[in-house]
C-alpha positions as CSV (number, residue, x, y, z in Angstrom):
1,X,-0.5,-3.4,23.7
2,X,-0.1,-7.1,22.1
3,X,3.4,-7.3,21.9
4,X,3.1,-10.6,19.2
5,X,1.2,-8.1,16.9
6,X,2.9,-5.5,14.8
7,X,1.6,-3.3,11.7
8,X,3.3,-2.2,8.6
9,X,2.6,1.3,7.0
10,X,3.3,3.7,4.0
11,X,3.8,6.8,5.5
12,X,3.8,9.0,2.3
13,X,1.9,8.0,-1.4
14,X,2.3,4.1,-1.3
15,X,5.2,2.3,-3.2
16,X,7.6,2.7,0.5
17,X,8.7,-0.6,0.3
18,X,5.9,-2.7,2.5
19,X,5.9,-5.6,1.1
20,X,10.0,-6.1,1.3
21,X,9.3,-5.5,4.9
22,X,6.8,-7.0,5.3
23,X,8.6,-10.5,3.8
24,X,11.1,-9.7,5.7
25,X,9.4,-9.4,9.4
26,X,7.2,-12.2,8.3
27,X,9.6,-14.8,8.4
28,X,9.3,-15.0,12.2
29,X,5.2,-14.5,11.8
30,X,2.2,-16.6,11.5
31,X,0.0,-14.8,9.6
32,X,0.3,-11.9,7.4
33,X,-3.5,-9.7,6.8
34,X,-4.5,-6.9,4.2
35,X,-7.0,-5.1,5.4
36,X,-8.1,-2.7,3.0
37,X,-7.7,-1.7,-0.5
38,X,-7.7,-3.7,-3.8
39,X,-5.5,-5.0,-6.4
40,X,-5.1,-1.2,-7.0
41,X,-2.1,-1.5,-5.1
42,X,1.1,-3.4,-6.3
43,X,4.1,-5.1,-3.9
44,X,6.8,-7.0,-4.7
45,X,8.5,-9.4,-2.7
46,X,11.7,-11.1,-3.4
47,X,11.9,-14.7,-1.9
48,X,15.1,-17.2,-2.5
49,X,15.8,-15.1,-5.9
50,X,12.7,-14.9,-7.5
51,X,10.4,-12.1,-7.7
52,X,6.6,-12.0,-6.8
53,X,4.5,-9.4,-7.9
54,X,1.5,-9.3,-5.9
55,X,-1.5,-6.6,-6.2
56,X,-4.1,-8.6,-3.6
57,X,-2.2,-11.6,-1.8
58,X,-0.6,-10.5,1.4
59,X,3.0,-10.2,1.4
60,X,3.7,-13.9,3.5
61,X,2.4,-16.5,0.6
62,X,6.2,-16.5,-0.9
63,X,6.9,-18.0,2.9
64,X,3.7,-20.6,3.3
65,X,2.4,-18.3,6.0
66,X,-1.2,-18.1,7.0
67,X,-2.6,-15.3,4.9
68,X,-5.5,-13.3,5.2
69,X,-7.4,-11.0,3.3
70,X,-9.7,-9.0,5.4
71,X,-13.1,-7.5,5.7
72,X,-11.9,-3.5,4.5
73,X,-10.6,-5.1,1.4
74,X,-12.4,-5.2,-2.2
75,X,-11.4,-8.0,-4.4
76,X,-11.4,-8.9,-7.7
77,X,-11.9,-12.6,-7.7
78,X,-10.1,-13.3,-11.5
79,X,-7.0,-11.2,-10.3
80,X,-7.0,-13.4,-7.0
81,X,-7.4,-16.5,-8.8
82,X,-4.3,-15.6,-10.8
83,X,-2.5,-14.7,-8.2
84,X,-3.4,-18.0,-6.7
85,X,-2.7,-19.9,-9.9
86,X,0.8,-18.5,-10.2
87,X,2.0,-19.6,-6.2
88,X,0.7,-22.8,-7.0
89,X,2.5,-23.2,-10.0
90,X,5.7,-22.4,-7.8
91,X,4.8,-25.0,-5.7
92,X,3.7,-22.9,-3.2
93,X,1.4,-24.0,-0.7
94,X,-1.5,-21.4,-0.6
95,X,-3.0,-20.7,3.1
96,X,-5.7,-17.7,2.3
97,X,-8.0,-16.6,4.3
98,X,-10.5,-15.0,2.8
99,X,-13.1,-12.8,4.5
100,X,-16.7,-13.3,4.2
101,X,-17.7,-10.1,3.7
102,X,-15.3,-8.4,2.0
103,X,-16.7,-6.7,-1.4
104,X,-16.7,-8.0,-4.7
105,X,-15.7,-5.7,-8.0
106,X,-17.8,-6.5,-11.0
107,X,-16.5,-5.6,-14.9
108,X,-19.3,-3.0,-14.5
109,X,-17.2,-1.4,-11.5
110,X,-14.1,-0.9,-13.8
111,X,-16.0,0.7,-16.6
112,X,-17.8,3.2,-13.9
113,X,-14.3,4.0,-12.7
114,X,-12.9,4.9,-15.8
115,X,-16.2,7.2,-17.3
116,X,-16.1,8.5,-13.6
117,X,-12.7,9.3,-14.6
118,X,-13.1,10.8,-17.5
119,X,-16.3,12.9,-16.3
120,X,-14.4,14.6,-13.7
121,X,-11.9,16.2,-16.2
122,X,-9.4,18.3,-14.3
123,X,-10.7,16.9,-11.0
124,X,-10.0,13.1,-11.5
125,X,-7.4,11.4,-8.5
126,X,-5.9,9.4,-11.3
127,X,-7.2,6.4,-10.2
128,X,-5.9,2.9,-12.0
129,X,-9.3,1.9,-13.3
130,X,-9.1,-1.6,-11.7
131,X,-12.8,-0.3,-10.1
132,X,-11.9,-0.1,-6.7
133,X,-13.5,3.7,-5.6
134,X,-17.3,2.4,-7.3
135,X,-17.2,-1.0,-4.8
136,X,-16.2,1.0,-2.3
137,X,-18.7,3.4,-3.3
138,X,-21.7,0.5,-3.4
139,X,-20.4,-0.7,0.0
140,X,-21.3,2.7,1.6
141,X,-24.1,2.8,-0.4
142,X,-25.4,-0.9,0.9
143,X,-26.1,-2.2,-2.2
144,X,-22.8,-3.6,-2.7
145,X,-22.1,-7.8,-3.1
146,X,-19.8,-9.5,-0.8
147,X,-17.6,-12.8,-1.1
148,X,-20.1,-14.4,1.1
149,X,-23.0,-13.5,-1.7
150,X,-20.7,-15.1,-4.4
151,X,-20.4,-18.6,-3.0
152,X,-24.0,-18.7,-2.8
153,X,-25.3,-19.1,-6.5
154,X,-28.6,-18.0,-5.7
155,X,-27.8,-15.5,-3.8
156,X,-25.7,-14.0,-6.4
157,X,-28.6,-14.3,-8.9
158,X,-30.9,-12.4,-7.1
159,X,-28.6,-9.2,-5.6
160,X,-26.7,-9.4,-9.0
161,X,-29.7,-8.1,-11.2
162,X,-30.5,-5.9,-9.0
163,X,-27.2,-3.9,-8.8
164,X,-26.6,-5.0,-12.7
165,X,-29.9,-2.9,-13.8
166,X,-29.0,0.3,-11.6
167,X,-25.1,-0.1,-12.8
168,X,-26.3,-0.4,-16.7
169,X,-28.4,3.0,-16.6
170,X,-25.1,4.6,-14.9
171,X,-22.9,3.9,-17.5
172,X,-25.7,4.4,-19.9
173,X,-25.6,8.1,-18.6
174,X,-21.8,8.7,-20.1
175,X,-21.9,5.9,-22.9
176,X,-25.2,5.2,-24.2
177,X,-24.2,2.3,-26.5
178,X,-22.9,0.2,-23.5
179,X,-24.3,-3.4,-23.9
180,X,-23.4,-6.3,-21.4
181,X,-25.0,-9.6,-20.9
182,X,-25.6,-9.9,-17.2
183,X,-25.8,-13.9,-17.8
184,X,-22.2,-14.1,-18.8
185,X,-21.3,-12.0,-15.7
186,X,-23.5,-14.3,-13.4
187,X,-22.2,-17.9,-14.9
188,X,-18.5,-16.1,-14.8
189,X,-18.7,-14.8,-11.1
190,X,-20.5,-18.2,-9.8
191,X,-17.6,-20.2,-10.9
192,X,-15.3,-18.1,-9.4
193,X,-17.7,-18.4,-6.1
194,X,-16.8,-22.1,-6.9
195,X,-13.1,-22.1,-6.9
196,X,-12.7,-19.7,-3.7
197,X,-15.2,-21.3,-1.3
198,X,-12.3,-23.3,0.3
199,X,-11.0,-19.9,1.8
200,X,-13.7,-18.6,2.5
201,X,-14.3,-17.5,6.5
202,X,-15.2,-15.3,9.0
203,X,-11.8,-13.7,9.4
204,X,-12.5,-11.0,11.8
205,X,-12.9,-14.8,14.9
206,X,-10.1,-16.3,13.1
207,X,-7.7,-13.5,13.9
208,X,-9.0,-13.0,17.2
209,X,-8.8,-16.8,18.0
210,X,-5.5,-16.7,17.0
211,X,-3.8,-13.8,18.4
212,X,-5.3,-14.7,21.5
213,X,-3.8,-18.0,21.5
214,X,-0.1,-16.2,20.7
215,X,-0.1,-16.6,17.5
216,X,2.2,-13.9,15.7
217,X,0.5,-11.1,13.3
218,X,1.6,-8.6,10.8
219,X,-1.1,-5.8,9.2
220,X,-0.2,-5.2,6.1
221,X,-1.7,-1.4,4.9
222,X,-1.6,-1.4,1.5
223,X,-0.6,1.9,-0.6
224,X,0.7,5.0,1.8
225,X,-0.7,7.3,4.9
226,X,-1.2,10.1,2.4
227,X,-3.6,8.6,0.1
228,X,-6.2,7.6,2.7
229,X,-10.1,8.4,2.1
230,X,-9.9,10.6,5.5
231,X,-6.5,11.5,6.8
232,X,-5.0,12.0,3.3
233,X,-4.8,14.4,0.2
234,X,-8.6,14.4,-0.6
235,X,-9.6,13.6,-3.3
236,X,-6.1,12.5,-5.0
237,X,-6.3,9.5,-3.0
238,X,-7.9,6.3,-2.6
239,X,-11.4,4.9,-0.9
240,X,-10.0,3.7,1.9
241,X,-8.1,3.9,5.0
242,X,-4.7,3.6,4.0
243,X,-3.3,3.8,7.3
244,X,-3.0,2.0,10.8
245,X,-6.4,4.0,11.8
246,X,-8.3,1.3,9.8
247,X,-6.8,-1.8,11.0
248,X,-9.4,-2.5,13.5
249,X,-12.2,-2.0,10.9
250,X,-10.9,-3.8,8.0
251,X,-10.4,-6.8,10.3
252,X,-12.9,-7.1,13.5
253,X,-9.5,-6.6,15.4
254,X,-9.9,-4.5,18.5
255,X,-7.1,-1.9,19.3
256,X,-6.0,-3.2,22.3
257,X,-4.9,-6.3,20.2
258,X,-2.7,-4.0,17.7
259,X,1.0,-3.8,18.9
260,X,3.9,-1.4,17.4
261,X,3.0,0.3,14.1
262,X,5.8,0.3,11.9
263,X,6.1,3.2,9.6
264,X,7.7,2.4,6.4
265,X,9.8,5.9,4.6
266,X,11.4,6.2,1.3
267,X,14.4,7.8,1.6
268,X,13.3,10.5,-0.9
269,X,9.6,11.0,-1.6
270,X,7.6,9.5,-4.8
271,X,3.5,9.2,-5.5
272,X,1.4,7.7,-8.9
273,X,-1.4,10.6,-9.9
274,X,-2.9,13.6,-9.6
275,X,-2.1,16.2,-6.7
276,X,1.0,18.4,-5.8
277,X,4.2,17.0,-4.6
278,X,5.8,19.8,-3.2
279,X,9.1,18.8,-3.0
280,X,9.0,17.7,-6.8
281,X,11.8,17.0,-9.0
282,X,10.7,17.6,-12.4
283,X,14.5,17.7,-13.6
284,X,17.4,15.5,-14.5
285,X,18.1,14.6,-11.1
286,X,14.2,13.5,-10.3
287,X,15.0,11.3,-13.2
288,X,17.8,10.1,-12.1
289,X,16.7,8.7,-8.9
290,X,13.7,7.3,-11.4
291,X,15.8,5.0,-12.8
292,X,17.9,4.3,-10.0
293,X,14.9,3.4,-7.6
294,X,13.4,1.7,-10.5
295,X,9.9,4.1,-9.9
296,X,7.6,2.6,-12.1
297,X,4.2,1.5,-10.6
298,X,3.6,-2.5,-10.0
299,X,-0.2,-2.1,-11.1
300,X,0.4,0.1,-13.6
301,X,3.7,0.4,-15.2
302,X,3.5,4.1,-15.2
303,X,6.9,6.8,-13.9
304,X,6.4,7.5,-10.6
305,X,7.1,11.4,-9.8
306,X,9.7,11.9,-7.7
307,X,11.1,14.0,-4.9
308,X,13.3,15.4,-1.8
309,X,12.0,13.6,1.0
310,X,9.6,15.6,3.0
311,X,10.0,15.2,6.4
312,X,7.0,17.5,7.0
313,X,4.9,15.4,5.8
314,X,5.9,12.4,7.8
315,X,5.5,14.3,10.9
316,X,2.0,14.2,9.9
317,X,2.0,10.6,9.1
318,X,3.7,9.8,12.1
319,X,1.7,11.3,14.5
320,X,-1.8,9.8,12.7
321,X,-0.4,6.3,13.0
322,X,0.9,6.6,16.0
323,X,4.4,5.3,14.9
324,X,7.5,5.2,17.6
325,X,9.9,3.3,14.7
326,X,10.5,3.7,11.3
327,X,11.9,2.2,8.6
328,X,14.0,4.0,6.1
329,X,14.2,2.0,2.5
330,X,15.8,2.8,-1.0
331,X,18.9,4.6,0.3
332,X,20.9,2.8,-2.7
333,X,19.1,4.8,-5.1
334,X,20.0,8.0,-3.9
335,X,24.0,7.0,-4.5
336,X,25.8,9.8,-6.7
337,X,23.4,12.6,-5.9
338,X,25.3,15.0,-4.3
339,X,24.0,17.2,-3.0
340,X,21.1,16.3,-1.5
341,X,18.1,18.4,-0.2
342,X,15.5,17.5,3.0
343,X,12.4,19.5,3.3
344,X,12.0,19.8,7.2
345,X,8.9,22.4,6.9
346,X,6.7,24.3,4.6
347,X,5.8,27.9,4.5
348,X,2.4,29.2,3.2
349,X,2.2,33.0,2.1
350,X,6.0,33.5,3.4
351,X,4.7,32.5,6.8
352,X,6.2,28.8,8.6
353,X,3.4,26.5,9.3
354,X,3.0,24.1,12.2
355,X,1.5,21.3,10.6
356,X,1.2,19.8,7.8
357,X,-1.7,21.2,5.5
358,X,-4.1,18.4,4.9
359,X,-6.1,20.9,2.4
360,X,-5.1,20.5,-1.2
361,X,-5.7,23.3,-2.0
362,X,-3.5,25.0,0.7
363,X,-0.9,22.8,-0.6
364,X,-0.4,23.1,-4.0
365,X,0.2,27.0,-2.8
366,X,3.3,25.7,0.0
367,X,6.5,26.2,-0.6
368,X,9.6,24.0,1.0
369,X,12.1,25.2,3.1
370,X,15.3,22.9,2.5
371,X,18.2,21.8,5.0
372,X,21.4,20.3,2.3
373,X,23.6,17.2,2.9
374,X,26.6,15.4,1.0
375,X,26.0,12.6,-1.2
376,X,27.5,9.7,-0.9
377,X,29.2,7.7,-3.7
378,X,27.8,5.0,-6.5
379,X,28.7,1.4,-5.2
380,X,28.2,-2.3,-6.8
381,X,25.0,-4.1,-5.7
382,X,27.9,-6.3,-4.5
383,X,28.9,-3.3,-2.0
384,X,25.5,-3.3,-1.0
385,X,25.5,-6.4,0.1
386,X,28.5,-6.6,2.0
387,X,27.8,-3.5,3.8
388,X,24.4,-5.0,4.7
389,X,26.1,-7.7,6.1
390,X,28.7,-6.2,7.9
391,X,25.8,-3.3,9.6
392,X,25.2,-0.5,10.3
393,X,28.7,1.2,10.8
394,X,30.1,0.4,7.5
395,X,27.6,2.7,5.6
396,X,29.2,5.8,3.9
397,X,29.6,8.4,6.3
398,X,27.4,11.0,4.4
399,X,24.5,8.7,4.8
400,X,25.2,8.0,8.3
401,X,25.0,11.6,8.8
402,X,21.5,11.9,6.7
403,X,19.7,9.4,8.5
404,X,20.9,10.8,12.0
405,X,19.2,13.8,10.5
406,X,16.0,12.0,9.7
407,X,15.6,10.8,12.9
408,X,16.6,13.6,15.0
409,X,13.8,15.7,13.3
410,X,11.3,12.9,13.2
411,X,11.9,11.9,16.9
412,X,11.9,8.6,16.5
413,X,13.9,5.3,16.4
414,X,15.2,3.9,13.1
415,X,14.6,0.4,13.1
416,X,15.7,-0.8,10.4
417,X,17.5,-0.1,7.0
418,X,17.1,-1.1,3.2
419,X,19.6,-0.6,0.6
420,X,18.5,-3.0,-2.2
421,X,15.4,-5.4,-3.3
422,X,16.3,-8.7,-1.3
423,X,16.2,-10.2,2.4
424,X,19.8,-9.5,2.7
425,X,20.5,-6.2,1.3
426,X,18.5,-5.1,5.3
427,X,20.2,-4.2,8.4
428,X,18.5,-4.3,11.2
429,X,18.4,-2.4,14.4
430,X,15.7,-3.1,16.4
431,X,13.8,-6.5,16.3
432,X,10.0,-7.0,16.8
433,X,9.2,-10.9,17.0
């Protein structure tokens, strides 16, 4: 194990609080990597008071930290070049790496996505129609472009009509009156081929280079253990591995080279989309914790559903990712809810099961069984902060006594603690770097 490497992970639906972490545990990093997903995926970062709002950048640009996008990833190059546009404009200097071979999503991608969509009726995942699942879908398929295809005009010329003709009589299949003017796409995509070239590399050497020479890493998963393409809800989920299991193939980094994997929990569950939620809150008190955990998507701006944290679930999670410490965020938002419920396991036909289900259809048929604990009481964010400053034994005692719970049926370490958005609203328990 690489002791100067560490990974960060959603261990439920996405929206745990990574990229807070992930700032956070960056400021004694080198480089920060995404290595897979798209700008699906939303993370916000507050740095020295102001507020970044990132769906492809890794989490250590607000810090001037070698960043990297990997190979697993697909990328929109207009949203990257915002994203880019908007550090700079911050006076941020921007130190991407960007991988060679990642895939590129086309406007014909997003329209795909959403007839795609719309064909599968009461099967759709609820995706967010930024195009991720078809790039992901012409990557398997081998017909897909690459970054390394876009900085090389002719190149994209040639593999562009190709895949343009074979899109066009797709989407002619739902909506026969599509038109698109595959010059426009070309002259628009080579001048974004233009403005990345700088950043462009063979990542998967880079990193190894430079974790060899000591150089500290975080992985960065993007969205939650639950939505991966093979370990998670299928098919409310996304197209890729979500989880530490595809580290090593979004990056060209071997697992001996990946160190502790850091599972990231929300203190009471949430997901976007489709698919049961078993421990759902569908009442006033799911929309309480709504607005007080301020659950509405970073992509997409819609509610998020909410509810009890399911500790069954995370067993799952845990085991998959191979996680030894965890760390428990949004605990302010839980403040006034009293009492509070935490699924610890699941019964199927009146019977207890010993894992989690990975079927969906099993699931949507589970039921939870519930352990109850005291609340604890509203505070200022100004209580917040001075009880994240003074640690971990001036928290209310009802919390105390709900995360000993947490980790005594998890059976592992709590490492460290979030009660609000910023660097300093953390306590910390264990250190990695």
């Amino acid at each position: 194990m690489n002791n100067n490497t560490i990974a960060v992970v959603g261990l439920s639906w996405g929206d745990e609080g990574k990229g807070k972490i992930t700032d956070f545990l960056a400021q004694k990093a080198d480089i920060v990597v995404r290595y897979q997903g798209g700008n699906n995926a939303g993370h916000t970062v507050v740095c020295n008071g102001i507020k970044y709002k990132f769906k492809l950048v890794p989490s250590g640009a607000p810090l001037e930290k070698d960043i990297v996008i990997g190979n697993g990833c697909v990328v929109d190059p207009k949203v990257l070049l915002e994203e880019l546009d908007n550090l700079s404009k911050l006076n941020k200097k921007i130190n991407l790496k960007l991988s060679s071979t990642a895939h590129v999503i086309f406007p014909f991608h997003r329209i795909l996505d959403e007839l795609e969509e719309k064909a599968k009726k009461d099967y759709a995942a609820g995706t967010t129609k930024r195009g991720i699942g078809p790039t992901y879908s012409d990557k398997a398929a081998r017909w897909g472009l690459r970054i390394y295809d876009l900085i090389h005009p002719e190149m994209l010329k040639q593999k562009l009509k190709k895949l343009y003709e074979i899109k066009k009589d797709l989407i002619n299949i739902y909506n026969p009156d599509w038109v698109s003017n595959i010059n426009d796409i070309y002259e628009e995509y080579r001048d974004y081929g233009k403005k990345l070239n700088p950043f462009v590399i063979d990542t998967a050497y880079y990193l190894n280079r430079e974790i060899d020479n000591g150089k500290k890493v975080i992985f960065e998963a993007a969205q939650g253990t639950l939505l991966g393409i093979d370990h998670g809800m299928y098919p409310f989920g996304t197209s890729s591995n979500s989880n530490a299991l595809g580290i090593s193939a979004g990056t060209g980094v071997p697992p001996k080279k990946i160190g502790k994997i850091i599972g990231i929990v929300k203190a009471y569950t949430s997901r976007v989309g489709e698919g049961s939620l078993v421990t759902e809150l569908d009442n006033e008190i799911g929309e309480k914790i709504r607005i007080q955990g301020k659950e509405f998507g970073t992509v997409t701006g819609r509610p998020r559903r909410v509810g009890w944290l399911d500790l069954f679930n995370l067993k799952y999670t845990i085991m998959l990712n191979g996680v030894e410490n965890i760390v428990i965020t949004l605990l302010d938002a839980l403040e006034d809810v009293d009492p509070l419920k935490i699924c610890t396991d699941y019964k199927l036909d009146g019977e207890l099961l010993e894992s989690w289900p990975i079927q969906s259809e099993l699931i949507e048929k589970c039921k939870p069984v519930y352990k109850i604990y005291r609340g604890w009481k509203k505070l200022s964010r100004e209580d917040w902060s001075e009880i994240a400053q003074n640690g971990y034994n001036t928290l209310p005692e009802e919390m105390k006594i709900y995360l000993e719970a947490i980790k005594n049926e998890l059976k592992v370490d709590i490492a460290m603690i979030s009660i609000g958005p910023s660097r300093k609203d953390t306590i910390v328990l264990k250190e990695f770097f």
